[in-house]
C-alpha positions in Angstrom: 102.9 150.0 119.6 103.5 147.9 116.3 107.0 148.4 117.2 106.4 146.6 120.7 104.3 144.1 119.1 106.7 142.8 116.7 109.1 143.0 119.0 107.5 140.5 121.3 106.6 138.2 118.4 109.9 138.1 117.7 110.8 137.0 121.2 108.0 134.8 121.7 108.9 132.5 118.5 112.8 132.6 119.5 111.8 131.3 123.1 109.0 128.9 122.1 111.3 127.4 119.7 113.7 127.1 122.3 111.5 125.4 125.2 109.8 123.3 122.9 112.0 120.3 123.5 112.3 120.8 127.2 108.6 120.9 128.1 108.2 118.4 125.4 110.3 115.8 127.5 109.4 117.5 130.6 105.6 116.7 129.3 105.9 113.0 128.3 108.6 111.8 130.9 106.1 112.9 133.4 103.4 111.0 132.0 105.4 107.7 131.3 106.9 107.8 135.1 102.8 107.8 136.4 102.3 105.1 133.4 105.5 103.3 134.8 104.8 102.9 138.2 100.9 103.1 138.2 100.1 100.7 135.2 103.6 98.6 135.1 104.4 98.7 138.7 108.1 99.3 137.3 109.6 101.7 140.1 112.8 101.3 137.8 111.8 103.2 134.9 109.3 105.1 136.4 112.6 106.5 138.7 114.8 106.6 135.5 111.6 109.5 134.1 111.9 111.3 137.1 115.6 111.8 136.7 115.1 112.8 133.3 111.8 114.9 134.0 113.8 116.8 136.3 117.0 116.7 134.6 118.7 115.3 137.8 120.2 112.4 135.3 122.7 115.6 133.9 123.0 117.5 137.6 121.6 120.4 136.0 118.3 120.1 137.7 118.2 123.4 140.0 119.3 125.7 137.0 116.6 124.0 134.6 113.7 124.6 136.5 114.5 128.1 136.6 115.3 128.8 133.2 112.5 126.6 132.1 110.2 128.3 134.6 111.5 132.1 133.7 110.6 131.2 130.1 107.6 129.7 130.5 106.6 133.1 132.0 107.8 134.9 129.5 105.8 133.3 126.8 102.9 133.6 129.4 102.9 137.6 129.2 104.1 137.5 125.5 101.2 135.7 124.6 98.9 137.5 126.5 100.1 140.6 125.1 100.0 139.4 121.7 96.4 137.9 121.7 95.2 141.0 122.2 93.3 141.0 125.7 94.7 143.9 126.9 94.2 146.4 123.9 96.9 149.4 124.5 95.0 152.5 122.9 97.6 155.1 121.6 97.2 158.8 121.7 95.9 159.6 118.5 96.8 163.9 118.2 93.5 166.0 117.9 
């Protein structure tokens, strides 16, 4: 089980490291297009934060919510699993 455990560790840092800077902008260009058109009125900018929030600005925007998706997910169960809320007992020989 230690094996398993550093095992998803492992993974978990590798992919959080990874997805930190697209949920980051994912995060705040979300917030700044609701700023931009609530606060500013500026349908502009507030569209520019869309297209970067979904990543339609690159064209990539249908395989970025997946991968982002499939590895928010992951960190989802590898986090779970690594918190310790579902204990895994071992078989301990008699």
């Amino acid at each position: 089980m230690k094996k398993l455990k550093a095992l998803f560790y492992k993974h978990h840092r590798i992919i959080g490291i990874v997805l930190f800077i697209p949920l980051f902008l994912t995060a705040v260009t979300g917030v700044l297009a609701i700023i931009f058109e609530e606060v500013f009125d500026n349908r502009e900018l507030a569209k520019l934060m869309i297209e970067i929030h979904t990543m339609d600005i690159l064209g990539i925007e249908d395989i970025y919510c997946v991968i982002v998706g499939i590895g928010m997910i992951w960190l989802l169960v590898t986090g779970l699993v690594l918190s310790g809320i579902f204990p895994f007992k071992s078989k301990k020989p008699n």
